[in-house]
PDB file as gemmi writes it, atoms N, CA and C in Angstrom:
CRYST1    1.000    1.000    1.000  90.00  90.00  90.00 P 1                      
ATOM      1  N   UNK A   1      45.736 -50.574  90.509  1.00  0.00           N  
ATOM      2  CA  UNK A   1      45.007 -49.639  89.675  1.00  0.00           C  
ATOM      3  C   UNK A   1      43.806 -50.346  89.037  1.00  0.00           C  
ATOM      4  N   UNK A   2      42.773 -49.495  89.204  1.00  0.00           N  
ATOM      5  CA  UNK A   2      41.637 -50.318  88.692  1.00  0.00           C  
ATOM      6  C   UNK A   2      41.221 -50.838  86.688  1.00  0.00           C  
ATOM      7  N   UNK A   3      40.464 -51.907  86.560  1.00  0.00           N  
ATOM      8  CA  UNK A   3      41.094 -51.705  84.930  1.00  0.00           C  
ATOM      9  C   UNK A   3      39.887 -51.004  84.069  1.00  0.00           C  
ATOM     10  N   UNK A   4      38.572 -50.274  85.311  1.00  0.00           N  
ATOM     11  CA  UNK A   4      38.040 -49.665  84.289  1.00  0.00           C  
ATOM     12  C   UNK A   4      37.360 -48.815  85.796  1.00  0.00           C  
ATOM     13  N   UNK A   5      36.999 -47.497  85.059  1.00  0.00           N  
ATOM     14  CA  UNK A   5      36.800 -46.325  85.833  1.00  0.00           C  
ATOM     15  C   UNK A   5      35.187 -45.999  84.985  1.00  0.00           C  
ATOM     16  N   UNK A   6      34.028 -45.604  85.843  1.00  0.00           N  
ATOM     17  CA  UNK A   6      33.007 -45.279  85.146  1.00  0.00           C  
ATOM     18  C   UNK A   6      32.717 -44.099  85.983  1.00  0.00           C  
ATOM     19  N   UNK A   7      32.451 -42.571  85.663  1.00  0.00           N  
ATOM     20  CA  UNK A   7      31.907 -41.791  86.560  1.00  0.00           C  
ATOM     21  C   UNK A   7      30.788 -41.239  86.545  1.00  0.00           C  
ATOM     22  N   UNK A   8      30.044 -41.695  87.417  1.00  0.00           N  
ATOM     23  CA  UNK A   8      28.378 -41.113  87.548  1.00  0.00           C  
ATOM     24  C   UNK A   8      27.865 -39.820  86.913  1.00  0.00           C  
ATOM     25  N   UNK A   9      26.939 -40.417  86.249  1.00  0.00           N  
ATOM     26  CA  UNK A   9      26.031 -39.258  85.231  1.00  0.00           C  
ATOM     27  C   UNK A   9      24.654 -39.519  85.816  1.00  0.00           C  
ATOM     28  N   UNK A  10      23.835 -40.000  86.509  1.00  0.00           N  
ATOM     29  CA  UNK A  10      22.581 -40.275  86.821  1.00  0.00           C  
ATOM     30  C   UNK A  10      22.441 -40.180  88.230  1.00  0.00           C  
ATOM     31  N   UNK A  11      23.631 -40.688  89.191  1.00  0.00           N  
ATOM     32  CA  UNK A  11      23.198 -40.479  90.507  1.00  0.00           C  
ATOM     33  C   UNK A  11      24.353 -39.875  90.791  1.00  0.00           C  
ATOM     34  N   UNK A  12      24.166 -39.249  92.269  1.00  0.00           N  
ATOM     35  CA  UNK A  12      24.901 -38.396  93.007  1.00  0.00           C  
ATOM     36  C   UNK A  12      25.778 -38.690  94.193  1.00  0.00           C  
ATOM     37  N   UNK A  13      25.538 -39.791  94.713  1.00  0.00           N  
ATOM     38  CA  UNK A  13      26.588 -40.390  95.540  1.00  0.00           C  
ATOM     39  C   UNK A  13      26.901 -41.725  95.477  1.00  0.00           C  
ATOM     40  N   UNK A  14      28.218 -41.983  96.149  1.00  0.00           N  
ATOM     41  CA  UNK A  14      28.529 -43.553  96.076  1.00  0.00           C  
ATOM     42  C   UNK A  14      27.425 -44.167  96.359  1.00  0.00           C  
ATOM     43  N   UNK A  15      26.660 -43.959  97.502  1.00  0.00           N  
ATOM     44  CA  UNK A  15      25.894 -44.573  98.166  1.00  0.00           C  
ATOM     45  C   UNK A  15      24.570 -44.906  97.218  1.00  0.00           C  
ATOM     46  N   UNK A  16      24.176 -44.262  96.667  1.00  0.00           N  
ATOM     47  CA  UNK A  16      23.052 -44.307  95.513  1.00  0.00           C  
ATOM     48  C   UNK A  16      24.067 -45.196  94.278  1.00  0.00           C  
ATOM     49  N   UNK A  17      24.902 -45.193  93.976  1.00  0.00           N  
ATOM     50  CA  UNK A  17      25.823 -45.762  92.808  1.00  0.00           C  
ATOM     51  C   UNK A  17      25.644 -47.448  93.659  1.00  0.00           C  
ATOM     52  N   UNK A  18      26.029 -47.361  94.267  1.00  0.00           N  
ATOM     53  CA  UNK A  18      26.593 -48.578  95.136  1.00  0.00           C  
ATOM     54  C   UNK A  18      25.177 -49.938  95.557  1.00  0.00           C  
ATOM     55  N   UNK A  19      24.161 -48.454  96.066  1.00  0.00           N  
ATOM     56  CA  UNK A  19      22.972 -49.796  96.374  1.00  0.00           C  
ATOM     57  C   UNK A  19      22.197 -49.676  94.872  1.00  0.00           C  
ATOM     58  N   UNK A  20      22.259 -49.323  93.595  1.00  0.00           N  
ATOM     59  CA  UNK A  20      21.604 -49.461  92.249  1.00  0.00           C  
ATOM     60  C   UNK A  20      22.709 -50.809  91.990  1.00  0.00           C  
ATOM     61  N   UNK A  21      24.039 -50.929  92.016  1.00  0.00           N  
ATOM     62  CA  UNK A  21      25.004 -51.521  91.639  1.00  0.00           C  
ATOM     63  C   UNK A  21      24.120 -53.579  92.094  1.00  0.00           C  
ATOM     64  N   UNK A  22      23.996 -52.733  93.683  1.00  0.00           N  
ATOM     65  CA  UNK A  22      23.720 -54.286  94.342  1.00  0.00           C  
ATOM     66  C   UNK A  22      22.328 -54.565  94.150  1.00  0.00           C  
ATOM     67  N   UNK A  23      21.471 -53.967  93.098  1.00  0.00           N  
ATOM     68  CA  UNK A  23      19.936 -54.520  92.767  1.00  0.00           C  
ATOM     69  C   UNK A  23      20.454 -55.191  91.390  1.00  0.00           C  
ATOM     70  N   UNK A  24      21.550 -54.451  90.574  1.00  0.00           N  
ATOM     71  CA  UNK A  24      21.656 -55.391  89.520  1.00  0.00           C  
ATOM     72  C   UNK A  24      22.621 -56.245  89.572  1.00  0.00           C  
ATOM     73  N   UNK A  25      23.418 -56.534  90.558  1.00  0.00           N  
ATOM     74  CA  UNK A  25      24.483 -57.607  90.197  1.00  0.00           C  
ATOM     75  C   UNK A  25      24.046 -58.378  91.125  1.00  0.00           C  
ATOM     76  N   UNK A  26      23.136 -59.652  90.758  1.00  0.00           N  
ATOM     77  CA  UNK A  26      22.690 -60.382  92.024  1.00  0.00           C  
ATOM     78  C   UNK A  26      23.257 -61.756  91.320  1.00  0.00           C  
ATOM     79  N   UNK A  27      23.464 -63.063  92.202  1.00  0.00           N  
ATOM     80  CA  UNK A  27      23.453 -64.394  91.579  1.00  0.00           C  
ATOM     81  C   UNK A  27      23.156 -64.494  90.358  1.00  0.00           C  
ATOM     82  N   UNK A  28      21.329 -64.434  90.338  1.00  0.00           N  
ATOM     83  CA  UNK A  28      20.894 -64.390  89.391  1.00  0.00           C  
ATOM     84  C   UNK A  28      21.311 -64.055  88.007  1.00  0.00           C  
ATOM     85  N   UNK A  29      21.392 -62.578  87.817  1.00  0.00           N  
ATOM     86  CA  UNK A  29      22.137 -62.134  87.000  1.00  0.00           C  
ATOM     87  C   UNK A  29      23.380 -62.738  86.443  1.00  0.00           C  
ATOM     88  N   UNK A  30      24.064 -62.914  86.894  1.00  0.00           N  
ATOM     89  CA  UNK A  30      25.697 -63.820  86.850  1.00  0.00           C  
ATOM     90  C   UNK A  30      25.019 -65.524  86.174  1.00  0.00           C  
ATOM     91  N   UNK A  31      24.214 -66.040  86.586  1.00  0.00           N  
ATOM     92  CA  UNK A  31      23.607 -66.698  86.008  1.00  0.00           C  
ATOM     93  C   UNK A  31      23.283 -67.323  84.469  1.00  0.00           C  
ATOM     94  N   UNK A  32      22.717 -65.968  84.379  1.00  0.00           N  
ATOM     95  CA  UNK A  32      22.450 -65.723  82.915  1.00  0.00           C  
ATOM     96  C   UNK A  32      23.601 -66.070  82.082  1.00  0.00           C  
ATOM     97  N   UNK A  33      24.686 -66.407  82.327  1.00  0.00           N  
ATOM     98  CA  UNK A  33      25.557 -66.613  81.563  1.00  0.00           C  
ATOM     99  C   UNK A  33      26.320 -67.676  81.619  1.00  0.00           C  
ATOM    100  N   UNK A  34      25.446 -68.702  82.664  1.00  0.00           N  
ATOM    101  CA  UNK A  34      25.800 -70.008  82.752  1.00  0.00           C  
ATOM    102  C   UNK A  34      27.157 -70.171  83.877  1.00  0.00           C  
ATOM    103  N   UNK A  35      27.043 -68.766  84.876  1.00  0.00           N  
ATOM    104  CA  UNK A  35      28.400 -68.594  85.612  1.00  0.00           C  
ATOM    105  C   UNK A  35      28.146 -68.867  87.251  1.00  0.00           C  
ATOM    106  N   UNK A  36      28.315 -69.966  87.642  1.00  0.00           N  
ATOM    107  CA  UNK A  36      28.368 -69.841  89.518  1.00  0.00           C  
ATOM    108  C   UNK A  36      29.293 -68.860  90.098  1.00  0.00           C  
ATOM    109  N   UNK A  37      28.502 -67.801  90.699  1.00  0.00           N  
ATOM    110  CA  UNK A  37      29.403 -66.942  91.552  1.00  0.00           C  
ATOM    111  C   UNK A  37      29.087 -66.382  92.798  1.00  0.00           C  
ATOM    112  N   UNK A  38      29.803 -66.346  93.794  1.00  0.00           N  
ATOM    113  CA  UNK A  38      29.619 -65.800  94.965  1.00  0.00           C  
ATOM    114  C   UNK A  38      29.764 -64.252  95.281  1.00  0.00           C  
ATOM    115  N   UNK A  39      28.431 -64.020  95.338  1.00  0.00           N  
ATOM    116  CA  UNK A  39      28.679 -62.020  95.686  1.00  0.00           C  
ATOM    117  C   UNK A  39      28.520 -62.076  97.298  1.00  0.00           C  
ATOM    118  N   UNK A  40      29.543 -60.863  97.657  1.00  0.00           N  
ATOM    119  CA  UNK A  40      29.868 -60.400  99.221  1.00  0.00           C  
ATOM    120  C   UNK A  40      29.498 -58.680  98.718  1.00  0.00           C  
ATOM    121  N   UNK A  41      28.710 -58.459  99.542  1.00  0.00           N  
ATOM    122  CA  UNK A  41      28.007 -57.027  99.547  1.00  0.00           C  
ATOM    123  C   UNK A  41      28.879 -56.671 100.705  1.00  0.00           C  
ATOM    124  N   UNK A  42      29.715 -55.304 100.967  1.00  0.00           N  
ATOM    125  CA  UNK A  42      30.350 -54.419 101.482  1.00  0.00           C  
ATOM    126  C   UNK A  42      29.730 -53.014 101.635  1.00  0.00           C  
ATOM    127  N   UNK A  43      28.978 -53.257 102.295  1.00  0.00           N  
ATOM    128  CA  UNK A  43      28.281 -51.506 102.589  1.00  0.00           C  
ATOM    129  C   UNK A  43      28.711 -50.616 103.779  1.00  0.00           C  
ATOM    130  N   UNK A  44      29.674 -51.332 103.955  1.00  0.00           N  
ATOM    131  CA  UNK A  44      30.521 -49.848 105.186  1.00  0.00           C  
ATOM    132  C   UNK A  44      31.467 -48.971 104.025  1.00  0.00           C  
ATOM    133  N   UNK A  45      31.872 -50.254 103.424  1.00  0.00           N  
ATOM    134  CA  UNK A  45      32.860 -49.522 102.360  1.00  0.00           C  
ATOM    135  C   UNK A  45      32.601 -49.240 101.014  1.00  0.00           C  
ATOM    136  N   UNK A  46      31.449 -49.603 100.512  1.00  0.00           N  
ATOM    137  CA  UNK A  46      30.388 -49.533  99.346  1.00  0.00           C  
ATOM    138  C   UNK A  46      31.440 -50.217  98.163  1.00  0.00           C  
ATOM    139  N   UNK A  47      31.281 -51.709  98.415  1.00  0.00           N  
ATOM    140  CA  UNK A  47      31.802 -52.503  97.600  1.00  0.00           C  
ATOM    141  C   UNK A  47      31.238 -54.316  97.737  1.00  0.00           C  
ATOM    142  N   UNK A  48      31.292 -54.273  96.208  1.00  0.00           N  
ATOM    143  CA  UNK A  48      30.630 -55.515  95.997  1.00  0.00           C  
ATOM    144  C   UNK A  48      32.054 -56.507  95.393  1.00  0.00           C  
ATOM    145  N   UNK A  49      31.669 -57.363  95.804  1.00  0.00           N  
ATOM    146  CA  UNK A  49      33.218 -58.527  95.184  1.00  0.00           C  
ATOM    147  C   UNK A  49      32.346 -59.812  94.627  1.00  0.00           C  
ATOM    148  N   UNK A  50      32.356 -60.399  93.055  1.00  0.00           N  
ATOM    149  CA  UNK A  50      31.798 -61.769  92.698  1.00  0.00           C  
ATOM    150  C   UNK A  50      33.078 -62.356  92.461  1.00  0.00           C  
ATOM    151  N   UNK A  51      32.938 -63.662  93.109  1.00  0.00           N  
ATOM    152  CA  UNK A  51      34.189 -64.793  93.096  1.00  0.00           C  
ATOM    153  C   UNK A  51      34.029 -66.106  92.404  1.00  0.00           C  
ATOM    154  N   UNK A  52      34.439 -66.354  91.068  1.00  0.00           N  
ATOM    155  CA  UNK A  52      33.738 -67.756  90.305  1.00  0.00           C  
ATOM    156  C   UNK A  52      34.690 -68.627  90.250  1.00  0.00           C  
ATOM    157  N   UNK A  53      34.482 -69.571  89.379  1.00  0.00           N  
ATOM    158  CA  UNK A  53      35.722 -70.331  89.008  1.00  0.00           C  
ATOM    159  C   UNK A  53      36.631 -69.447  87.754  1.00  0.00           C  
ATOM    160  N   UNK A  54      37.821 -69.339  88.020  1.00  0.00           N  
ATOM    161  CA  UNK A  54      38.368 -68.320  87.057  1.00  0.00           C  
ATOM    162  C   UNK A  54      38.492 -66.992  87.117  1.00  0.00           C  
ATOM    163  N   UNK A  55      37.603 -66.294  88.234  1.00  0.00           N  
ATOM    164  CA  UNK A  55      37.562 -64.889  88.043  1.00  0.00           C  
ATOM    165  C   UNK A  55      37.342 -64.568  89.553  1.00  0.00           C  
ATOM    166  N   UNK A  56      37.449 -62.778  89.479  1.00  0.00           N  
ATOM    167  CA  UNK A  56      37.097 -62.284  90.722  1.00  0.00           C  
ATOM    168  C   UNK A  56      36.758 -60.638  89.997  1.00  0.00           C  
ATOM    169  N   UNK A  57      35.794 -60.579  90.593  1.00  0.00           N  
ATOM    170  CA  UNK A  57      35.738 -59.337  89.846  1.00  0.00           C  
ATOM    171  C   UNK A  57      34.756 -58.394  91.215  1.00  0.00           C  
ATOM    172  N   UNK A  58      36.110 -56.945  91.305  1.00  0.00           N  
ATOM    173  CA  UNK A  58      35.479 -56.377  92.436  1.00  0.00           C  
ATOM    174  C   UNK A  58      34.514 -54.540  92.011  1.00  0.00           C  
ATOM    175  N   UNK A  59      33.631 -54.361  92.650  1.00  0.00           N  
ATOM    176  CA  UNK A  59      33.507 -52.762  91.883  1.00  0.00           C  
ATOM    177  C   UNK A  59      33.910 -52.037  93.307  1.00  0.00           C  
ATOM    178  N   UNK A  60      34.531 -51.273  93.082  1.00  0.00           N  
ATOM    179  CA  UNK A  60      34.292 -49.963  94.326  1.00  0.00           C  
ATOM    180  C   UNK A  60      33.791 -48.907  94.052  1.00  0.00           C  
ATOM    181  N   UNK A  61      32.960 -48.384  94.756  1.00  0.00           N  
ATOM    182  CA  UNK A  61      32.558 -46.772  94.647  1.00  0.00           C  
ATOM    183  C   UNK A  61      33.120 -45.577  95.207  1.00  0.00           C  
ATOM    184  N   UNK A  62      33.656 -44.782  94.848  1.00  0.00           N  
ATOM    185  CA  UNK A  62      34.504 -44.115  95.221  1.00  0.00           C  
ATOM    186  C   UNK A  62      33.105 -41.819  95.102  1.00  0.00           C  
ATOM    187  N   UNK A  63      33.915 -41.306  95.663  1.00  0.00           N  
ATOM    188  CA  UNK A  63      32.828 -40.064  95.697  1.00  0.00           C  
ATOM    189  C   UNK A  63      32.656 -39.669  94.024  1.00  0.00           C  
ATOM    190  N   UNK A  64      33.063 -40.082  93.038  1.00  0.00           N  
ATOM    191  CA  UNK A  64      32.855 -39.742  91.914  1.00  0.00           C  
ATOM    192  C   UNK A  64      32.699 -40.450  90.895  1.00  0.00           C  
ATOM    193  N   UNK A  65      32.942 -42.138  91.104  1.00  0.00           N  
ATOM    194  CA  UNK A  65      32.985 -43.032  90.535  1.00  0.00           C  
ATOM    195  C   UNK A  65      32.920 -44.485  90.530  1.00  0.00           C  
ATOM    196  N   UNK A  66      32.734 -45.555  89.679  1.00  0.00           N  
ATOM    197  CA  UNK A  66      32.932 -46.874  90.394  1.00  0.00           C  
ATOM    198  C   UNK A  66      34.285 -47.490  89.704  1.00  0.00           C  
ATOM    199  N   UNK A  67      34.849 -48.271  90.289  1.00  0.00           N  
ATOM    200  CA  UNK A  67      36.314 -48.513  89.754  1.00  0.00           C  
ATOM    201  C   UNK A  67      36.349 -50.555  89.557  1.00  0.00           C  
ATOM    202  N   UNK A  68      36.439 -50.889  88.652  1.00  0.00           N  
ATOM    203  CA  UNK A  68      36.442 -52.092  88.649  1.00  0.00           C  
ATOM    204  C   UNK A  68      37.217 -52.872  88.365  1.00  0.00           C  
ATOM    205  N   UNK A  69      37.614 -53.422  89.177  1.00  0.00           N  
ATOM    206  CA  UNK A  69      38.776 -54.769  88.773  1.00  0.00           C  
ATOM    207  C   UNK A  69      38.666 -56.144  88.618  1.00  0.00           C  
ATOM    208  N   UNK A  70      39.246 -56.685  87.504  1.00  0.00           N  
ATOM    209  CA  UNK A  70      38.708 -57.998  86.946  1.00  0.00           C  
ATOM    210  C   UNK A  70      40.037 -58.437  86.473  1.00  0.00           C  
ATOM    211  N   UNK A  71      39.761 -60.097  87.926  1.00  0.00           N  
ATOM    212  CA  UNK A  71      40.652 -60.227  87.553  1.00  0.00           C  
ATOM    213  C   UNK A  71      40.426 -61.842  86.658  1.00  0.00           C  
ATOM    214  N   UNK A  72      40.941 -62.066  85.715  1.00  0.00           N  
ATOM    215  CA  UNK A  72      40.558 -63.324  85.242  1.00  0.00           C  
ATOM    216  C   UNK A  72      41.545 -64.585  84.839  1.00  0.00           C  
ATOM    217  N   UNK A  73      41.323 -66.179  85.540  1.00  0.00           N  
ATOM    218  CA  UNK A  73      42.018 -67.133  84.883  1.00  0.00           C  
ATOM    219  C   UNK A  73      42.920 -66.988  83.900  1.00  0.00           C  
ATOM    220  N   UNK A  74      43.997 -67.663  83.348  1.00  0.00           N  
ATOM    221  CA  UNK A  74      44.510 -67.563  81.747  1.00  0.00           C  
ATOM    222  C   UNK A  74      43.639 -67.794  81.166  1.00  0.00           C  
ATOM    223  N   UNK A  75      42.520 -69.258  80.832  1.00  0.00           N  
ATOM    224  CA  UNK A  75      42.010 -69.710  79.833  1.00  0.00           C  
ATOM    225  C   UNK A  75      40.620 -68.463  79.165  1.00  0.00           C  
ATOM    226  N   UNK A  76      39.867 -67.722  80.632  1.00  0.00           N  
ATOM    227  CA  UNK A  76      39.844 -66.598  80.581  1.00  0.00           C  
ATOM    228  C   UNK A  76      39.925 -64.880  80.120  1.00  0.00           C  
ATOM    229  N   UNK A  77      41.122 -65.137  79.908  1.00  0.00           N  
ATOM    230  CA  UNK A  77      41.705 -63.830  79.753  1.00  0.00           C  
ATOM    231  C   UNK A  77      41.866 -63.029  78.287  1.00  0.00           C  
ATOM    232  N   UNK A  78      41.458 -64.360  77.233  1.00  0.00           N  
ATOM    233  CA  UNK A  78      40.978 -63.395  76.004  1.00  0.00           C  
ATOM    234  C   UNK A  78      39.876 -62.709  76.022  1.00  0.00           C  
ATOM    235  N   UNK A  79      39.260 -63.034  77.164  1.00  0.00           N  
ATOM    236  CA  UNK A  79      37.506 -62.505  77.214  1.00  0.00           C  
ATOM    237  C   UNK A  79      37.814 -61.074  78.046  1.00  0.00           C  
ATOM    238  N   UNK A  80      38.779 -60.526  78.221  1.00  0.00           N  
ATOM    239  CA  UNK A  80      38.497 -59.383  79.183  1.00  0.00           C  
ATOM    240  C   UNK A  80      38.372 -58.475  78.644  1.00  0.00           C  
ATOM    241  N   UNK A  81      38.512 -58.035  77.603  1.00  0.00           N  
ATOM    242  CA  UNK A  81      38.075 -56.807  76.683  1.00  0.00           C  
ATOM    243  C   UNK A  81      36.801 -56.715  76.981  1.00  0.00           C  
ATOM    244  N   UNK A  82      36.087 -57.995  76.202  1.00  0.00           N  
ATOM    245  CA  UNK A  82      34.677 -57.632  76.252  1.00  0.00           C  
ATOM    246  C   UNK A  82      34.030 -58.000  77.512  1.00  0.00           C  
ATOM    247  N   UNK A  83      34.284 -58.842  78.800  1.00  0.00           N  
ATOM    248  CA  UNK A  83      33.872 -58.790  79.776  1.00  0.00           C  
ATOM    249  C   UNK A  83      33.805 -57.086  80.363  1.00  0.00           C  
ATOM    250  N   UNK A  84      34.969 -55.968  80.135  1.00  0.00           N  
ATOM    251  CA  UNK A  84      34.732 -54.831  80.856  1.00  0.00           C  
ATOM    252  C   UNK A  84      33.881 -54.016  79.978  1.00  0.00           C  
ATOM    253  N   UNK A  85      33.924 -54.362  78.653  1.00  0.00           N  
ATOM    254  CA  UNK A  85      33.324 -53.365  77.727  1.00  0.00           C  
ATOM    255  C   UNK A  85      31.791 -53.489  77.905  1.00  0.00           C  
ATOM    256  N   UNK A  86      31.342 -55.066  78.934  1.00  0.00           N  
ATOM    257  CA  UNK A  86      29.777 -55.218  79.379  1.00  0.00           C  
ATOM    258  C   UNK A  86      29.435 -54.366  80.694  1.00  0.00           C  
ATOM    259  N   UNK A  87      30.942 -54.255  81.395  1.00  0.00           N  
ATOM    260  CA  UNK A  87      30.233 -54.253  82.224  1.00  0.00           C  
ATOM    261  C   UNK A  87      29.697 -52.157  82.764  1.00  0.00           C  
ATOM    262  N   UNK A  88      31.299 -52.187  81.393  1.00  0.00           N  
ATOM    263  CA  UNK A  88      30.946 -50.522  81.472  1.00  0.00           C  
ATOM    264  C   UNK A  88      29.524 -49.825  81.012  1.00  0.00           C  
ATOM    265  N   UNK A  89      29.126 -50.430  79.768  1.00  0.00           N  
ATOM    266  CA  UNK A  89      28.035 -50.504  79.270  1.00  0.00           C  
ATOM    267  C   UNK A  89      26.726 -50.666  80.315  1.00  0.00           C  
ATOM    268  N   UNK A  90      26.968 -51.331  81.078  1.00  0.00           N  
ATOM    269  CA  UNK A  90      25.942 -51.515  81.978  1.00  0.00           C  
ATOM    270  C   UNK A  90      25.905 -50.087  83.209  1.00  0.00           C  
ATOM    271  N   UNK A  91      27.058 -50.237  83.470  1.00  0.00           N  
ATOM    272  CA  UNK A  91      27.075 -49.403  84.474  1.00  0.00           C  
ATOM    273  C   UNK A  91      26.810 -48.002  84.331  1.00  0.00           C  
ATOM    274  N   UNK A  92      27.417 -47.482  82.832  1.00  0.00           N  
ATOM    275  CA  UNK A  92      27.057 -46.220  81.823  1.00  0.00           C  
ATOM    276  C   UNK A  92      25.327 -45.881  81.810  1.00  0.00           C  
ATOM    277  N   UNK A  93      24.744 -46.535  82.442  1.00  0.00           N  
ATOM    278  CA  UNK A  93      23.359 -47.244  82.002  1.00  0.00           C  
ATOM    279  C   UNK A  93      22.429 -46.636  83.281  1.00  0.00           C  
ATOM    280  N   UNK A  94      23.228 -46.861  84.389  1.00  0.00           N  
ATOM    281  CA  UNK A  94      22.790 -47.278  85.574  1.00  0.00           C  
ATOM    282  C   UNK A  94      22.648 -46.007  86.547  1.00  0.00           C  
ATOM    283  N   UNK A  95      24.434 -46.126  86.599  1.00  0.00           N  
ATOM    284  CA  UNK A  95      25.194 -45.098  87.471  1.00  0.00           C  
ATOM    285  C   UNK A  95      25.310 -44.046  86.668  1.00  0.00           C  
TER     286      UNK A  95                                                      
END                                                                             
């Protein structure tokens, strides 16, 4: 089950959710926060996966929504409140 659900208010399909998703979640971005991570872009299945030290965090797009799972280290894992509460925020934003 995913641990956060956002459903599109700005665009109209996964496919529009999905390639806005992959202009803002680049290296770069992940960066900004002093984080090495590896993104795998999935566009048959309109899903992006970043893999760091400590974390994995996947979005899927689904026909009404993006669904995100994060999963994080122990040392980690006090931060997941506000890791999803960024990333909903963002996505609230976007999608």
């Amino acid at each position: 089950m995913a641990d956060l659900k956002v459903p599109y208010s700005k665009l109209a399909t996964k496919e529009e959710a999905y390639k806005e998703a992959c202009a803002l979640i680049t290296p770069e971005y992940i960066e900004k926060w002093k984080i090495k991570a590896d993104i795998s872009y999935d566009e048959a299945n309109t899903r992006l996966k970043a893999t760091g030290k400590g974390f994995t965090l996947e979005l899927s797009f689904t026909e009404n929504q993006a669904e995100v799972d994060c999963d994080l280290s122990f040392m980690l894992k006090p931060f997941k409140k506000s890791v999803l509460e960024t990333i909903e925020n963002k996505l609230k934003r976007h999608i």
